[in-house]
N, C-alpha and C positions, 0 to 999 in steps of 0.2 A: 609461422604457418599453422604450427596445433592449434593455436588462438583460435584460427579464422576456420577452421576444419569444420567442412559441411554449409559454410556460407558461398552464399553467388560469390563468382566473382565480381560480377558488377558493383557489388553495396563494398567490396575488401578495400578499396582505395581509401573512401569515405572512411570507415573503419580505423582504417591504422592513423589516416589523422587525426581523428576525433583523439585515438590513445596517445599519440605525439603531443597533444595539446595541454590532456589530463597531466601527464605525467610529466612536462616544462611547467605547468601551472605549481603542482605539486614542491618538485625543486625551488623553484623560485621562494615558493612561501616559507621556506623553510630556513632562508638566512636574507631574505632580503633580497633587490633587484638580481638581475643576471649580471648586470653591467658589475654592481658592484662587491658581489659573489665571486665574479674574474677577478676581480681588482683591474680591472680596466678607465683606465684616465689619464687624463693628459695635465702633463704638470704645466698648466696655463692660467695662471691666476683672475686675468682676465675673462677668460671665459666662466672659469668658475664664480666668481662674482656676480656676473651678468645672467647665472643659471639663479645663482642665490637672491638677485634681486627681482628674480620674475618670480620666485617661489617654486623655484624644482629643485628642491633640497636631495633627493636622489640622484639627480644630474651634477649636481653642486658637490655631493659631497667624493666621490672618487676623483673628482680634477682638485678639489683642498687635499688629499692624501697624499695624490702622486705630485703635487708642489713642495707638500711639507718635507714628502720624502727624498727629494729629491735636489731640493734648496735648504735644506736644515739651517743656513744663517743669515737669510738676505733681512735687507729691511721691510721684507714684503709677509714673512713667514708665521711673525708674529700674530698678525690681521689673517693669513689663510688659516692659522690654526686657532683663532677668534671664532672666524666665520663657520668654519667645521662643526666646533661645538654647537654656535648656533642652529646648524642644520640639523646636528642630531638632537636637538630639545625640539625642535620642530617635528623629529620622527619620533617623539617619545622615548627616544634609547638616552637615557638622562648616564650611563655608565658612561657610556662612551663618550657623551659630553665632558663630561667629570674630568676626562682622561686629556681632553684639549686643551682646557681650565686650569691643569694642575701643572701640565706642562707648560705651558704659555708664563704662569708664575714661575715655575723654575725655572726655566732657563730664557725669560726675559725679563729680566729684573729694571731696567728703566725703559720699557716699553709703555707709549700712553694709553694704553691698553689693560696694565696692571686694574685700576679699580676696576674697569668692567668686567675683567677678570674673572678677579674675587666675589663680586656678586652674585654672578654667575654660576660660579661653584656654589655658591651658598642655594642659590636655586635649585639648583642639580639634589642636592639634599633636600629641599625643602619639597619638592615637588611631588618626590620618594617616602617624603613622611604619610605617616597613616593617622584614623581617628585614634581616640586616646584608650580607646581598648585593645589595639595595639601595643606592640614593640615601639617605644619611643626612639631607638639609635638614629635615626636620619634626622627625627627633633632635633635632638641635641646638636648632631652636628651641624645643621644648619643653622642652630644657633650661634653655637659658638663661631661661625663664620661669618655673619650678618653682624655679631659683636665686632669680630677683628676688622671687618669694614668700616663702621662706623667709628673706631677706634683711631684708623688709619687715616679715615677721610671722612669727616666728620661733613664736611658741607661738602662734597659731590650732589651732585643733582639728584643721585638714586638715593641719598641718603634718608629721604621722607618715606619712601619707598621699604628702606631697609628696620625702619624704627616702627613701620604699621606690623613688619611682617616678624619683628621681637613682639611686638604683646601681643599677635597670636597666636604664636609660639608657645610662648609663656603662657599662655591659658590652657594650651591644649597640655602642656605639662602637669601643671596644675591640673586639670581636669582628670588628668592619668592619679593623679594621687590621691584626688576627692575619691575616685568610684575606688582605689583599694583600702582608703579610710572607711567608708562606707560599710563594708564588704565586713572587715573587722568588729563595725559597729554593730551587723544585724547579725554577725553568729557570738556576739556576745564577748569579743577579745579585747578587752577593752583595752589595758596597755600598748596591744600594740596601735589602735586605734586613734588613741591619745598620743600617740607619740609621731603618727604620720599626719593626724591632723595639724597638728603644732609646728612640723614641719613645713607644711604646706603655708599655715600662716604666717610663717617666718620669710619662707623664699618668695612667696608670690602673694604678698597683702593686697595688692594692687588686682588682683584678677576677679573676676566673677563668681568663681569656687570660694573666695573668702569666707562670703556671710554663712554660707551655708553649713560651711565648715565651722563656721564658729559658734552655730546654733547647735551640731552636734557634738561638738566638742563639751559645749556644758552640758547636755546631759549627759555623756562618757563621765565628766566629772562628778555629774551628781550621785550619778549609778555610784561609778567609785566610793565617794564617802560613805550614801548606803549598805555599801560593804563592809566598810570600816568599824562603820558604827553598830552591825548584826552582832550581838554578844556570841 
């Protein structure tokens, strides 16, 4: 009522909904649908499939919860807690994908489901990775994941898939260590310079960073000798 003090009453109805509306809008944005902010759903696998397959990954994903939570071991559990993850890559929330992926591998170890699994997770990092002026951590790890994939299941179908998305991996790695080569080279450090170049040529000869690196590498080296050789 202080709110509204000194307004008509006629415009006050108007009013208080306009701020009922603000402040549901507000909430909601703040973790996600209302539905799924309750935790509201129905452990119906069917239906959640059927939300999944039209594309209402919001709808989809609190009926995958309240299944998984509530079926922890049918042979259905596996597949809602597949499809979950897929929902939340479809909402950008790659965590909480992560979190379907790793559980699905733990505790369904001969589920047909395992490779897609694993790619999956490798996704979930991969997705999370940044350019290579960045923190590399989700690199690597979704390297090393996309390795143990193709390790494990060399010819699954995703496996062409999983070998495009190793050399760009490996490039953008490489890439992270050309620009700190670099960096060494233009304030004159040369050792270390030489020593992440070389690096670089060792682990990643194959990438794009190679030449370039190798054209500054000999002059770090030539620098060097003209060091050596100043009386």
């Amino acid at each position: 009522r202080v709110l509204f003090r000194g307004i008509p009453r006629s415009m006050r109805s108007c009013l208080h909904a306009l701020l009922l509306v603000s402040l549901l809008a507000a909430w909601t944005g703040c973790g996600g649908t209302l539905r799924e902010r309750q935790g509201v759903g129905t452990a119906d696998f069917d239906a959640a499939k059927a939300a999944y397959d039209r594309g209402d990954y919001l709808d989809a994903i609190p009926d995958f919860k309240a299944y998984v939570e509530q079926f922890p071991g049918t042979d259905r559990t596996d597949d809602a807690l597949y499809h979950l993850g897929e929902s939340y890559i479809h909402e950008k929330d790659y965590a909480l994908a992560s979190g379907q992926f790793d559980r699905l591998l733990r505790d369904f170890p001969t589920s047909p489901l395992q490779p897609d699994a694993l790619f999956e997770l490798a996704r979930c990092d991969d997705l999370q990775s940044r350019g290579a002026q960045y923190d590399q951590s989700e690199t690597q790890r979704a390297l090393g994941r996309y390795n143990q994939f193709l390790d494990q299941y060399p010819e699954h179908s995703r496996a062409p898939d999983a070998r495009v998305r190793v050399m760009i991996l490996r490039d953008r790695l490489a890439e992270k260590r050309f620009r700190t080569a670099r960096l060494y080279w233009k304030i004159r450090q040369d050792d270390a310079a030489a020593f992440t170049l070389r690096g670089l040529l060792t682990e990643y000869p194959d990438s794009r960073w190679a030449s370039q690196a190798a054209l500054i590498l000999a002059d770090v080296v030539a620098r060097q000798g003209k060091k050596t050789e100043t009386p």
